[in-house]
C-alpha positions in Angstrom: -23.2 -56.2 -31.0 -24.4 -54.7 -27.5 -24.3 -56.6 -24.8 -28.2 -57.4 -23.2 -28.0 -57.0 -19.6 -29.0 -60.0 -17.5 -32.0 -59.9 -14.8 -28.8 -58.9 -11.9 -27.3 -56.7 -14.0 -30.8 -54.9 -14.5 -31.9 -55.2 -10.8 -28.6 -53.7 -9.6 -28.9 -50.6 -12.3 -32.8 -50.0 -10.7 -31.4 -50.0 -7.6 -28.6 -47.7 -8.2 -30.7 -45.0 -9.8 -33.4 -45.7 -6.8 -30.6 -44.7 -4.4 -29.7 -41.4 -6.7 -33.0 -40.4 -6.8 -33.3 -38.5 -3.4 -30.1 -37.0 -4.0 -30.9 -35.6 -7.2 -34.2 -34.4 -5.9 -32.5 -32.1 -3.1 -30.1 -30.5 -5.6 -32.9 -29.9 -8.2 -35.1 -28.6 -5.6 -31.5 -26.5 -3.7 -30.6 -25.2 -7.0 -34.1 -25.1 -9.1 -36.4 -23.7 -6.5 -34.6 -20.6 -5.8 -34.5 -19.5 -9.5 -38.3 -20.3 -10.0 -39.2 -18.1 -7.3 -37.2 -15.6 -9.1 -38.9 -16.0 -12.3 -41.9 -16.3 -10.5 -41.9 -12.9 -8.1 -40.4 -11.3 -11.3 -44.1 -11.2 -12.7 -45.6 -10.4 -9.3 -46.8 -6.7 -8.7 -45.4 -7.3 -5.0 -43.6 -5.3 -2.2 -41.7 -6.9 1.0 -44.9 -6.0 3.0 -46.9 -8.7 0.8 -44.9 -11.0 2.3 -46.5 -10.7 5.6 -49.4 -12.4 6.6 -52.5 -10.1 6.1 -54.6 -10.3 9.4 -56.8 -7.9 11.5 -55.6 -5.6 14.5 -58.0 -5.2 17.1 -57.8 -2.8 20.0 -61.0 -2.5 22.6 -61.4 -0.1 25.4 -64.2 1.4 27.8 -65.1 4.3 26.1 -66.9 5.7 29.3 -65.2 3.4 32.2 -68.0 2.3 34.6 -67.8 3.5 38.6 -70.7 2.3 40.7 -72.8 -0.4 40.3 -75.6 -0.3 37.0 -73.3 2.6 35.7 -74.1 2.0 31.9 -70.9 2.2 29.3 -69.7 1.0 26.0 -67.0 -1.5 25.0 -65.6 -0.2 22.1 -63.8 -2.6 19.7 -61.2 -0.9 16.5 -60.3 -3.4 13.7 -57.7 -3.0 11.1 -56.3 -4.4 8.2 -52.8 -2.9 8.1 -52.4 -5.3 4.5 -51.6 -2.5 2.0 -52.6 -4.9 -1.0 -54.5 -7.9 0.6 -58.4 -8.2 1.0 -59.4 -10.9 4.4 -62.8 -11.9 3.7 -65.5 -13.8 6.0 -64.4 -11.6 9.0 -66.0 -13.3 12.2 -64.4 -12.2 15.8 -64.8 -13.5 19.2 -64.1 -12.3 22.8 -65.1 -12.5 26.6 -66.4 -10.1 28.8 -65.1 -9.0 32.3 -67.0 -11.0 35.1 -69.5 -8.8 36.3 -70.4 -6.8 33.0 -73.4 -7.6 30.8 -74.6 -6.8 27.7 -77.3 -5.1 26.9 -77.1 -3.7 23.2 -75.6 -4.9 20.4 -75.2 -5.2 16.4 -77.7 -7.3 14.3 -74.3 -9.2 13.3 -73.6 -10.0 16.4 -74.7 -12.7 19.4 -74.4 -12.9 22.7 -74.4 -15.8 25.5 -73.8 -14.8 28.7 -70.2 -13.5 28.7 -69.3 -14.4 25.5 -69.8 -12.4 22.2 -69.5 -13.3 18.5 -69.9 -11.3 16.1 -69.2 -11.4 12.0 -67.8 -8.4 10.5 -67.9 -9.6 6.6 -64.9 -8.4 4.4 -61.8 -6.1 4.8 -60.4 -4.6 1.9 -56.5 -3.1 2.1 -56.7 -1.0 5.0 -59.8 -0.8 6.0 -60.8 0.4 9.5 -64.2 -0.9 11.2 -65.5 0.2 14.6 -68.1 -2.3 16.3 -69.8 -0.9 20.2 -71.5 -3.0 22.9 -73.2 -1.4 25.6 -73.1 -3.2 29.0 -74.2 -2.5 32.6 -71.9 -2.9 35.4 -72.9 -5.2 38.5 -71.3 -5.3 41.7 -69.4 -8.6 41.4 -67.2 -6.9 38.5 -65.9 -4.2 41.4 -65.0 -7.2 43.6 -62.4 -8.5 40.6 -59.6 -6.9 39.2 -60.8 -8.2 35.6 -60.2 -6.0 32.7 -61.6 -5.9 29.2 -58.6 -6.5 27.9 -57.5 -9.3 29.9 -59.4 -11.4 27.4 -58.0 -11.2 23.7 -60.2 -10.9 21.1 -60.3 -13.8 18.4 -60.2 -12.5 14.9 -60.7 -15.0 11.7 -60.8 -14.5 8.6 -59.4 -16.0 5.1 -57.1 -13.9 3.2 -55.0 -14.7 -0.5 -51.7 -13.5 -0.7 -50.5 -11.5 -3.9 -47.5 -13.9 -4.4 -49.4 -17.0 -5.3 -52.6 -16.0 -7.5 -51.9 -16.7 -11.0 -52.1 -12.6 -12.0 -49.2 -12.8 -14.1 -47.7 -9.5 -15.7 -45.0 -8.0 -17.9 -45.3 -4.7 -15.5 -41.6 -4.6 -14.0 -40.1 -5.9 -17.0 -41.6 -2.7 -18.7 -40.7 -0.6 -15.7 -36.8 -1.6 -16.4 -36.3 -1.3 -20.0 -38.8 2.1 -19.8 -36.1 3.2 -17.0 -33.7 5.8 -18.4 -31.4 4.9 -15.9 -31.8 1.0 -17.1 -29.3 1.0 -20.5 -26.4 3.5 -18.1 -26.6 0.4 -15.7 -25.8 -2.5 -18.1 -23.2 -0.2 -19.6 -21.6 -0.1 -16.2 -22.4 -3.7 -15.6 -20.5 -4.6 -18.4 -17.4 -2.4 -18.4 -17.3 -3.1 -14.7 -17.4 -7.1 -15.5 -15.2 -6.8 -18.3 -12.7 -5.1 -17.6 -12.3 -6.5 -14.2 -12.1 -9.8 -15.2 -9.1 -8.8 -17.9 -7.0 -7.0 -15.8 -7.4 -9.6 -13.1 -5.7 -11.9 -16.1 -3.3 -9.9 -16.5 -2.1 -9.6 -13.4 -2.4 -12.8 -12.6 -0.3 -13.6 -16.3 2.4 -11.7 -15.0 2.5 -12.6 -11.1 2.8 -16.1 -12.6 5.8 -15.5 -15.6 7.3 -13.9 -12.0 7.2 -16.5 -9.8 7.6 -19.3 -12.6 11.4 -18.5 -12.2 13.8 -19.5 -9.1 14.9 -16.8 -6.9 15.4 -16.4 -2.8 12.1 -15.7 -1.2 10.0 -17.1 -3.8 7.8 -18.9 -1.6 7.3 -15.7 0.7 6.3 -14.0 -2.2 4.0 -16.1 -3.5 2.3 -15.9 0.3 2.5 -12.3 -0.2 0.3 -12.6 -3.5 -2.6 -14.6 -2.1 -3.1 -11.7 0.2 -5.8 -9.6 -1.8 -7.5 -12.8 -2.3 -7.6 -14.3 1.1 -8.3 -10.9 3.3 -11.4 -10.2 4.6 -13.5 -8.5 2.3 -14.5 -5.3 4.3 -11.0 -5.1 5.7 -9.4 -4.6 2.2 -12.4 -2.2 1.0 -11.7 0.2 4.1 -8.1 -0.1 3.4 -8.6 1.7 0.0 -11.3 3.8 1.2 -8.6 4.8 3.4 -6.1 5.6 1.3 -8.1 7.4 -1.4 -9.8 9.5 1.0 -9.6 13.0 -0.4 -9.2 14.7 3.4 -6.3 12.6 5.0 -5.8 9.3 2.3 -2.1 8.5 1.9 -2.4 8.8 -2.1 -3.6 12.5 -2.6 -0.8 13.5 0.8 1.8 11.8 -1.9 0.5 13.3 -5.5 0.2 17.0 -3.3 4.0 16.8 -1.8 4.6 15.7 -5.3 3.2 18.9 -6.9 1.3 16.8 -9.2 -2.6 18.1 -7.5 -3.1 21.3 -5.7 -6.6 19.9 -4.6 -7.5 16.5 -3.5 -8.9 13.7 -5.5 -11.9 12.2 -4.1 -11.3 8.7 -6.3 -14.4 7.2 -5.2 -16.6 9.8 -5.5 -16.1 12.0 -8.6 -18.1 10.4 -11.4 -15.9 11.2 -14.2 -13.8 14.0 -15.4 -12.7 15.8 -19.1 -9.7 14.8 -20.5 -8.6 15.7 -23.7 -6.2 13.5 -25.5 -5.0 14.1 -29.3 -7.0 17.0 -29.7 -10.1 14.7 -28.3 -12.3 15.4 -25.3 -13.8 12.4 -23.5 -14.9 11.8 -20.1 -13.0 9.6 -17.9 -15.0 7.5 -15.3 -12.6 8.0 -12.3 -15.0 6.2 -9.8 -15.3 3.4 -12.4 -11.6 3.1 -13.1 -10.7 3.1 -9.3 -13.4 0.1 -8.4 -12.0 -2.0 -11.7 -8.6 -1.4 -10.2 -9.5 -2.8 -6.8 -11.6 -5.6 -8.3 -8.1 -6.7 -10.5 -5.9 -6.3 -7.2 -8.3 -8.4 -5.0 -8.6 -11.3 -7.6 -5.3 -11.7 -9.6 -4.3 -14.1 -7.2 -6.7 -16.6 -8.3 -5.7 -16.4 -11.9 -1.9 -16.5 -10.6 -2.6 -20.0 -9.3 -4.3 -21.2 -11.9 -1.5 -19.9 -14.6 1.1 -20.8 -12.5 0.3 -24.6 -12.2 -0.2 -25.0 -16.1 3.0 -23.3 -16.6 4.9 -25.5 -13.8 3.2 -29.0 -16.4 5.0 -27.6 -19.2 7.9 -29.7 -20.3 11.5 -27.5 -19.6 12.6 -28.7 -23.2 10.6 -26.6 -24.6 11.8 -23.3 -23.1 15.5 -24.9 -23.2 15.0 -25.7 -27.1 14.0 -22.0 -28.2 16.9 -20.8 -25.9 19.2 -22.7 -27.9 17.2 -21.5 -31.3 18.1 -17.9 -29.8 14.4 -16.9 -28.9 13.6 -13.6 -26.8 11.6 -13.6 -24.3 8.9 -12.6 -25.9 9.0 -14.9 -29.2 9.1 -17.5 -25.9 6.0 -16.1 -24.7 3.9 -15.7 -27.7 4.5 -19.4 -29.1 5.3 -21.0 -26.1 3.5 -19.9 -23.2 0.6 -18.0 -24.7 -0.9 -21.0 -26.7 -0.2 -23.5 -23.5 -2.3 -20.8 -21.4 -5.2 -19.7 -24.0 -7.6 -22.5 -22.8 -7.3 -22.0 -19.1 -7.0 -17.9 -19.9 -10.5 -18.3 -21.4 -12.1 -20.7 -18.7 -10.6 -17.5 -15.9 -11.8 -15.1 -18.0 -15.4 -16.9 -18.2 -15.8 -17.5 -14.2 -14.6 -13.9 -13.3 -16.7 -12.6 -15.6 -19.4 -14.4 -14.8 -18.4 -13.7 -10.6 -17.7 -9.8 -11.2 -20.9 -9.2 -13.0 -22.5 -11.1 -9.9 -20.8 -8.6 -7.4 -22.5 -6.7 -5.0 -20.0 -6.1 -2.1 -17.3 -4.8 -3.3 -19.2 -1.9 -5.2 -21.8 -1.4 -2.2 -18.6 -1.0 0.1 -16.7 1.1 -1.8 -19.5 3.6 -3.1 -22.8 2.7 -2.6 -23.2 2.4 -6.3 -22.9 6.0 -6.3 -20.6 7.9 -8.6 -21.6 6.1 -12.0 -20.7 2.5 -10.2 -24.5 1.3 -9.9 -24.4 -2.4 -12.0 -27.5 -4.7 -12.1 -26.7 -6.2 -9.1 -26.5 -3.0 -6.9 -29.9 -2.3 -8.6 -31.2 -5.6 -7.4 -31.0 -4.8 -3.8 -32.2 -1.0 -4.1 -35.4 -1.8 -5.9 -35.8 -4.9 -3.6 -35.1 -4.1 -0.4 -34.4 -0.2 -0.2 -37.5 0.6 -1.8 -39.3 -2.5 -1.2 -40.3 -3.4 -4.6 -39.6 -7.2 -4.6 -41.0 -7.9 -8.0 -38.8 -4.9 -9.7 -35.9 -6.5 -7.6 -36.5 -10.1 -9.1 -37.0 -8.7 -12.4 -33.5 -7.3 -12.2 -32.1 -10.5 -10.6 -33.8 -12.3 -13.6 -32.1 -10.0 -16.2 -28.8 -10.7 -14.4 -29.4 -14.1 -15.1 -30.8 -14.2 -18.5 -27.6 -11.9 -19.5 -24.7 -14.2 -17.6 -26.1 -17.2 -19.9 -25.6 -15.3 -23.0 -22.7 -14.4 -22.3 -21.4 -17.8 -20.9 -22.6 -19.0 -24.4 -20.7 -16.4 -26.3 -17.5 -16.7 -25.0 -17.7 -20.5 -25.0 -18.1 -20.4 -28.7 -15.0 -18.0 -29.2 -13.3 -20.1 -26.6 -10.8 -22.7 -28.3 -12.0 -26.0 -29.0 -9.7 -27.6 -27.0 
């Protein structure tokens, strides 16, 4: 039978969950909020310049400066609503005039008392332009000051609604991506980029870890040597290869030409792909794609290497001594020794870096732009958000990124094994 709890038992519990409270409140609101507002700007026809807070510009000037005493002129104000998408309504504006100047026409909408002016100017729609003139008289105390129109700034109200939090909902940049024809070439990339980047980062990382499992001199230097890719700065190691595959003066295309293997250079990064034939087949070989897959592997097989190399360091020497003294190769060693002791931690590596490649933006924007058949979701993200502006586009992609990285979590945690 279950145990009741007793009246201190229960007190101390509603206590304890009344101290976790505000701490789970921040990280549902650090980690929650964000991807709301994605979801929610996602279904926003909205640009960057929504963002900003619609008000009115106003400018005034003489438009005929007065020179002598009761010389007659105008004060001429200029509004504008700069808001590309954003109506202000109830317009009313306020201002001062100069000592020594006095009104002596105005608009029905406005009043007048003494120096000061008021005036209501009704509704601005997206960049709309109203002009509103006063006449005045100039007497002789405004020649004795050095007061100026514009020493006194005009006070503009008005109410405005941004785009971003009316409830006008829409499927429009959802329909704008999958109508793209550039949309299914982008999750193509995306996921050869992702998948094959997180593989051959295993792989290197399988046999950087078989390597330094064994004893030799300098192992620990080595092993130092390995974390490099990992550990470097990010734009240090992306103009390092941008460096050496530079098709003008890169190390790799001086070695392959005194090799006789080119006659004209390779420009790695920037030739989208090229015809190969192969068995009597043609096919087209993403060089641009191959060369940032290659880079991704080198810069994160050190992370797999640590991981695979502390689950191989748990494993029991009896076991390798055992199938040494049955007579086993090296390879009968790995494939029922090591390779079953490593599948479960091979699929959890596999499952991050897939799920942190297909997240990558900086290695890609460094290394091409996304140019050269290297565009993913991600690079498409900032483009349509921030190049063009388009900020519901760019959470609509952001939210595809999303949707896509939890079906594929889900997938390969079912094929994952059990244990």
């Amino acid at each position: 039978m279950k145990k009741k709890m007793g009246p201190i038992e229960k007190s101390e519990m509603i206590h304890a969950y009344g101290m976790l409270v505000p701490t789970v409140l921040i990280v549902l609101l650090i980690v929650l909020f964000p991807l709301f507002a994605s979801f929610w700007i996602s279904f926003k026809d909205v640009s960057i310049s929504d963002l900003r807070k619609a008000e009115i510009k106003v400018t005034e000037k003489f438009s005929k400066k007065p020179k002598k005493i009761d010389d007659i002129s105008i004060i001429e104000y200029k509004f504008n609503n700069f808001s590309k998408s954003t109506s202000i309504l109830n317009v009313s504006f306020t201002d001062n005039f100069p000592e020594g100047i006095k009104a002596l026409d105005w608009p029905k909408s406005c009043e007048v008392d003494h120096k000061e002016i008021k005036c209501f100017l009704g509704d601005f729609k997206p960049k709309d332009k109203k002009k509103l003139k006063i006449q005045v008289v100039a007497q002789d105390i405004y020649f004795n000051k050095t007061e100026k129109p514009k020493d006194s700034k005009p006070i503009v109200l008005g109410k405005s609604k941004s785009k971003l939090y009316n409830l006008n909902l829409n499927f429009k940049n959802f329909t704008n991506i999958f109508s793209s024809p550039d949309f299914w070439p982008i999750i193509k990339v995306s996921f050869l980029y992702s998948f094959f980047s997180a593989s051959g980062s295993l792989f290197l990382g399988i046999l950087a870890a078989l390597l330094l499992t064994s004893t030799f001199p300098g192992r620990g230097i080595i092993r130092g040597i390995f974390l490099f890719p990992y550990i470097a700065p990010i734009i240090a190691v992306t103009i390092t290869w941008v460096i050496l595959l530079d098709p003008f003066f890169g190390t790799v295309n001086a070695i392959l030409k005194e090799l006789n293997i080119i006659n004209v250079p390779i420009h790695f990064f920037g030739i989208r792909d090229i015809d190969i034939l192969f068995l009597g087949l043609e096919f087209k070989f993403p060089v641009a794609l191959t060369f940032v897959i290659l880079f991704e592997s080198w810069r994160y097989f050190p992370l797999a290497m640590l991981f695979i190399l502390a689950r191989l360091q748990s494993v029991p020497t009896e076991l390798f001594e055992a199938a040494d003294i049955d007579g086993a190769t090296p390879i009968q060693k790995f494939k029922f020794i090591t390779w079953p002791l490593i599948l479960s931690i091979i699929f959890i590596l596999f499952l991050l870096r897939f799920i942190w490649t297909f997240n990558k933006f900086d290695d890609i924007f460094l290394l091409t732009g996304g140019s050269s058949g290297t565009k993913t979701l991600t690079v498409n993200v900032y483009e349509t958000g921030f190049n063009i502006g388009n900020l519901g586009a760019g959470a609509a992609n952001a939210v595809l990124v999303f949707l896509i990285l939890i079906i594929s979590a889900l997938i390969i945690i079912k094929l994952s094994p059990k244990e």
